[in-house]
C-alpha positions in Angstrom: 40.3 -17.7 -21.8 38.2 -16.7 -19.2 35.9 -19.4 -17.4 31.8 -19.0 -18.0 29.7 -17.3 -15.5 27.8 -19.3 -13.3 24.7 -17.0 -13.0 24.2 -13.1 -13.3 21.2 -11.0 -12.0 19.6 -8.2 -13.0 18.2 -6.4 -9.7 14.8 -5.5 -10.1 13.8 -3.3 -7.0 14.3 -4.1 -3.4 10.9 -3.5 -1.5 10.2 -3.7 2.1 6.7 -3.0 4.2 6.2 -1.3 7.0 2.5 -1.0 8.4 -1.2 -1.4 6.7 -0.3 -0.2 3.1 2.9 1.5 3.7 6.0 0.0 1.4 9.2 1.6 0.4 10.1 0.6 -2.7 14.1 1.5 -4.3 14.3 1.5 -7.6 17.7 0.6 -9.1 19.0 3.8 -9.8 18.7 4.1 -5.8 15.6 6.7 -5.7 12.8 5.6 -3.3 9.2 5.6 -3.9 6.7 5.4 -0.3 3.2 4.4 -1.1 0.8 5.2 1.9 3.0 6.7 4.4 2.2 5.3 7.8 3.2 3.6 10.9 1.8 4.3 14.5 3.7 2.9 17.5 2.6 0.8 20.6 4.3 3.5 22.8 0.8 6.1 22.1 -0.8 3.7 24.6 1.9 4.1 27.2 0.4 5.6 30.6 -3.3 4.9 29.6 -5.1 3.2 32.1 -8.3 3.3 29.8 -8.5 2.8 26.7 -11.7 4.4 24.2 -13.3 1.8 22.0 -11.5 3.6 18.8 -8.1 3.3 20.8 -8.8 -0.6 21.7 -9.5 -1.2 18.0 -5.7 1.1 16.5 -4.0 -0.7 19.8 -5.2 -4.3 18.6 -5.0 -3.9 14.9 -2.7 -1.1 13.8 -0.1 -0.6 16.8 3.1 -1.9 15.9 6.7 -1.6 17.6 10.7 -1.2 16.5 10.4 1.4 13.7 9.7 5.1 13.3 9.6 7.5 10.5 13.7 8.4 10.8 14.5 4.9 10.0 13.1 5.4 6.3 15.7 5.2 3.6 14.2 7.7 1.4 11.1 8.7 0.1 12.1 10.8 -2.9 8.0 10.1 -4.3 5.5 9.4 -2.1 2.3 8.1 -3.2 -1.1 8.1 -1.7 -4.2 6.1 -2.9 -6.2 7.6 -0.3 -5.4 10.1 2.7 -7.1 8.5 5.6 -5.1 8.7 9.0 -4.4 5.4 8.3 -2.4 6.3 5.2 -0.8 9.4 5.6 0.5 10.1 8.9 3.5 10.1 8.2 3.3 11.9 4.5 4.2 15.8 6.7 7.6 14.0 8.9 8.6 11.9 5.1 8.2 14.9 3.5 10.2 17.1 5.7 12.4 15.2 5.9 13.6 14.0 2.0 11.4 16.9 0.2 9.9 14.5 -2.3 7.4 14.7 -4.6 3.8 14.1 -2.9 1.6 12.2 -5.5 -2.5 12.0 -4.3 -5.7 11.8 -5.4 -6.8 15.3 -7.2 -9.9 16.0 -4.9 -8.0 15.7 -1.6 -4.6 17.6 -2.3 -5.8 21.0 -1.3 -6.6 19.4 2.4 -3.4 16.8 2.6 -1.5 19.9 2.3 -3.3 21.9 4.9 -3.0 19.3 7.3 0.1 17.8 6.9 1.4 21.6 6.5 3.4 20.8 3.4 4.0 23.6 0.8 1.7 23.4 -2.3 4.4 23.5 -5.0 5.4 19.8 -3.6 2.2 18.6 -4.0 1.5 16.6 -7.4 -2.3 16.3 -7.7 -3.3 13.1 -10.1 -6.3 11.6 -11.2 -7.2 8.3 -12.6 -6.8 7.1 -16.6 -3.5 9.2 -17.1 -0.1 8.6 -17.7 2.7 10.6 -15.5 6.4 10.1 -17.1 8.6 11.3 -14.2 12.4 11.2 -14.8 12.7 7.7 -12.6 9.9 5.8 -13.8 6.1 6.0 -15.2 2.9 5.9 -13.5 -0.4 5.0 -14.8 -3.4 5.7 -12.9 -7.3 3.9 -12.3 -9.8 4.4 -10.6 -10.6 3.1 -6.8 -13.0 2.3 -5.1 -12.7 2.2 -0.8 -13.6 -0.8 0.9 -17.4 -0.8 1.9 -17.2 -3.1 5.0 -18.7 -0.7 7.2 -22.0 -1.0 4.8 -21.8 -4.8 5.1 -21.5 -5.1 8.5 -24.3 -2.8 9.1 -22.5 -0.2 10.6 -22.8 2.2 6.9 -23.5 6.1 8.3 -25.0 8.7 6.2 -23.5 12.9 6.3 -26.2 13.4 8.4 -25.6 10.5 11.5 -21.8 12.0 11.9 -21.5 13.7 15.3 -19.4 16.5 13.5 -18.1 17.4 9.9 -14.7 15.3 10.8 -16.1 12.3 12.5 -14.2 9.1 11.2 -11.0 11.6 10.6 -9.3 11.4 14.2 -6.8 9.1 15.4 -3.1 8.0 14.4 -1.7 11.9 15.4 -4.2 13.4 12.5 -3.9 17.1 13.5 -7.6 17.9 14.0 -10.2 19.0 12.5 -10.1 17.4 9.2 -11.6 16.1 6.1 -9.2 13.0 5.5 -12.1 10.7 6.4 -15.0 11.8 3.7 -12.3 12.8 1.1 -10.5 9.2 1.8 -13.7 7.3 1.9 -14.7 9.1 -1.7 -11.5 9.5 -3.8 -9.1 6.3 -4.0 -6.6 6.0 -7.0 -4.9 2.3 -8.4 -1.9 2.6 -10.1 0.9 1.0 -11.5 4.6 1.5 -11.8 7.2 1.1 -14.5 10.3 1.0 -13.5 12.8 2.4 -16.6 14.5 -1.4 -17.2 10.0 -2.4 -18.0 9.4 -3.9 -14.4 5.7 -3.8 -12.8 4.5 -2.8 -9.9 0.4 -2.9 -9.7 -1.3 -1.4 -6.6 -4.7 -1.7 -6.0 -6.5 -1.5 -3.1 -10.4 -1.2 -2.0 -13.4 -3.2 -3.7 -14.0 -3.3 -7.3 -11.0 -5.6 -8.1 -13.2 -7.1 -11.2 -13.1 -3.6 -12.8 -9.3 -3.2 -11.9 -8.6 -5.9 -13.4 -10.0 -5.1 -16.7 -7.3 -2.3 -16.9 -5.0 -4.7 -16.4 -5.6 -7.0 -19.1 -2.8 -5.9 -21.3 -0.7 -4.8 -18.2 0.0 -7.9 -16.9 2.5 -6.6 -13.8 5.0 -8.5 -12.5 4.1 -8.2 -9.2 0.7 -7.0 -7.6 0.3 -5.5 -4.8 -3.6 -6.3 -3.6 -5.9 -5.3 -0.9 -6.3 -8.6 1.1 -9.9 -7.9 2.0 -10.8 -10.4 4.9 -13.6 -12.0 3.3 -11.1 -13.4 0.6 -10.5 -16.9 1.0 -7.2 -18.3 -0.1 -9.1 -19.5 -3.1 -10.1 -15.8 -3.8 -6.9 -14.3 -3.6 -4.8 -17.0 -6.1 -8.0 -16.4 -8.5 -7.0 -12.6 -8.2 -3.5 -13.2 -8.8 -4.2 -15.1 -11.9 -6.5 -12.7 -13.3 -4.3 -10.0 -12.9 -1.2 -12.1 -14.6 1.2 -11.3 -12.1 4.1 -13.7 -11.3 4.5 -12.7 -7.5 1.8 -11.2 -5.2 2.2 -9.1 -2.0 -1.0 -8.0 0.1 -2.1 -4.6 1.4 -3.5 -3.7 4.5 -3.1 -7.2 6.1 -2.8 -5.4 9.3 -6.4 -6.4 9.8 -5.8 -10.2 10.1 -5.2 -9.1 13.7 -8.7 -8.2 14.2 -9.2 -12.1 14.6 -6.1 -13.3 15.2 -6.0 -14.8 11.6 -2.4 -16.6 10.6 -1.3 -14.9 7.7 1.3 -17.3 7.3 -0.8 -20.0 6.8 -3.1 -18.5 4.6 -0.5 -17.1 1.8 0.3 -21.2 2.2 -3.1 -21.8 1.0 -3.0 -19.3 -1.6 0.2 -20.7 -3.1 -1.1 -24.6 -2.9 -4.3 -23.2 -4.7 -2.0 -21.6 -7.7 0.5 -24.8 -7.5 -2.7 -26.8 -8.2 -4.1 -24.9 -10.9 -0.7 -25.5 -12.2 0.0 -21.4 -11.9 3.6 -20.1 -11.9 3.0 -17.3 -9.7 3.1 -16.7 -5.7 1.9 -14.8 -3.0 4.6 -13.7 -0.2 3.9 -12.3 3.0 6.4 -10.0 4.1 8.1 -9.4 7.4 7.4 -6.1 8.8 10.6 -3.5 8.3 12.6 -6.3 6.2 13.9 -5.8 2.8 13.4 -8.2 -0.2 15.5 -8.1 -3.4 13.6 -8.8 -6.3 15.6 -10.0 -9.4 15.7 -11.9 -12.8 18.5 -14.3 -12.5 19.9 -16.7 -15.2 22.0 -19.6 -12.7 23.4 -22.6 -13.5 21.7 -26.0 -12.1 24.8 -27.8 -11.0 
C-alpha cells in the first residue's frame, strides 16, 4: 500500500513588490496581475551636480537600484488605483511590452492613455461599487480617497496657487504636460481580488480606511494590502488588520519610511507583538524589494 503523505499545499499566489505600490502578483494559472506600475532608478541622478528640491525629495524617498521594467514577469492586467507619476510610469513600457489589459479609475482613462500613448481599446475604464468577472479572477471595486498629508502639514494648495494647469504632475519620466496630478489627487479606486480557487487580495490605499473597512465587513480577505500612512503607529496598523479580518498584511507605499529614516523592520515587529498580544492570528510582513513570496495553504505533519 502506499505510505501517507506527510503534507501537501495548495499554492495560493506568489507575490513580489517592487517600488511604492507596485506588486506583481501570479495567480496559479500563471497569468500576472501589476497593481501601480512603477519603479524609478538611482541612475536619473547620475551626472547631476545639483539637485532641485523635488529631485532631493524622488532621490531620497523613491530612487531605488537593481531592477527595471524588462525584468517583470508579466503583467497580463494591470491595475491602477490612481495615475500619479508615482504609480504609473511604468503602465506605457508594461503595456508594450505584454499587451495586457489596463484597469483605472473611470475619470482619468482618457488622459492615462494619452500620456502613456497606449491604444484606447486596451484600456478598461472602472469605477467604484461594481463587480468585473474577467476570465482569471473577479474584481470588486470601492471608493478611495488620496492621502491628504499635504493639507495636514500645511502645505494644502488650492487650483488657483498652482504655477500651471500640471503643477504637481512632473517627475519620474511623466511625459509633460499632464493632468495625472489633479486627476490622481481626485479619483482613487480600492479593490479586491478573487482568485478562481476563493483567495483574497484587499487593496486599499489613501485615507478613509474606517469607510473601507465597512465594505469589507463580509469580505474578510485573506491578505490586505494597506497604505502604511506614517502617522500610523504599530498599534494603528495591527488595529487595521484586525478590523479588516485578514490573516496576513503587507503595506503600500512604505517607500516613505525613508523620509525619516524609519526601520521598517522593526516596526512590522511591533505590529505583530501588538496582534500576538491581543491574541490575533494574523501578521504583517514586510517584503524585500524584487523578491518573490509563495503564499499557500498547507496541511503538514508535526513530527
Amino acid at each position: 500500500m502506499q505510505d501517507y503523505e506527510k503534507g501537501v499545499s495548495s499554492l495560493s499566489i506568489r507575490i513580489r513588490w517592487i517600488s511604492v505600490q507596485c506588486y506583481e502578483i501570479m495567480l496559479p494559472n500563471g497569468k500576472v496581475i501589476v497593481t501601480d506600475p512603477f519603479y524609478w532608478d538611482v541612475s536619473h541622478y547620475d551626472g547631476l551636480t545639483e539637485l532641485t528640491p523635488n529631485q532631493e525629495m524622488e532621490k531620497r524617498v523613491y530612487a531605488q537600484s537593481g531592477f527595471s521594467a524588462e525584468k517583470f514577469t508579466g503583467a497580463d492586467y494591470i491595475i491602477l488605483n490612481h495615475i500619479h507619476g508615482d504609480h504609473s510610469n511604468l503602465v506605457g513600457e508594461l503595456w508594450n511590452r505584454f499587451y495586457g489589459r489596463v484597469l483605472v479609475p473611470g475619470d482619468c482613462a482618457y488622459e492615462l492613455a494619452r500620456v502613456y500613448d497606449i491604444p484606447y481599446a486596451a484600456i478598461y475604464p472602472i469605477y467604484p461599487g461594481n463587480t468585473y468577472y474577467f476570465e482569471d479572477f473577479t474584481l470588486k471595486t470601492y471608493p478611495g480617497a488620496h492621502d491628504n498629508r499635504a493639507f495636514r502639514e500645511g502645505r494644502f494648495k488650492r487650483p488657483s496657487q498652482m504655477e500651471n494647469d500640471f503643477s504637481g504632475s512632473e517627475g519620474f519620466g511623466v511625459p509633460c504636460p499632464n493632468q495625472t496630478g489633479p486627476l490622481g489627487s481626485m479619483y482613487n479606486i480600492n479593490f479586491m481580488i478573487q482568485t478562481l480557487n476563493n483567495f483574497k487580495i484587499d487593496f486599499s490605499a489613501g485615507r478613509d480606511y474606517e469607510e473601507h473597512a465597512e465594505h469589507m465587513k463580509k469580505e474578510r480577505p485573506n491578505i490586505m494590502l494597506r497604505h502604511r500612512i506614517r502617522s500610523y503607529s504599530p498599534e494603528v496598523f495591527a488595529e487595521q488588520i484586525e478590523k479588516m479580518g485578514a490573516q496576513l498584511a503587507l503595506p503600500l507605499h512604505h517607500n516613505n519610511a525613508r523620509a525619516s529614516d524609519e526601520d521598517l523592520n522593526e516596526y512590522f515587529s511591533r505590529v505583530n507583538k501588538v496582534l500576538i498580544g491581543h491574541g490575533s492570528s494574523a501578521r504583517a510582513f514586510n517584503p524585500k524589494p524584487y523578491k518573490w513570496y509563495t503564499v499557500q495553504v498547507s496541511i503538514l505533519s508535526e513530527d
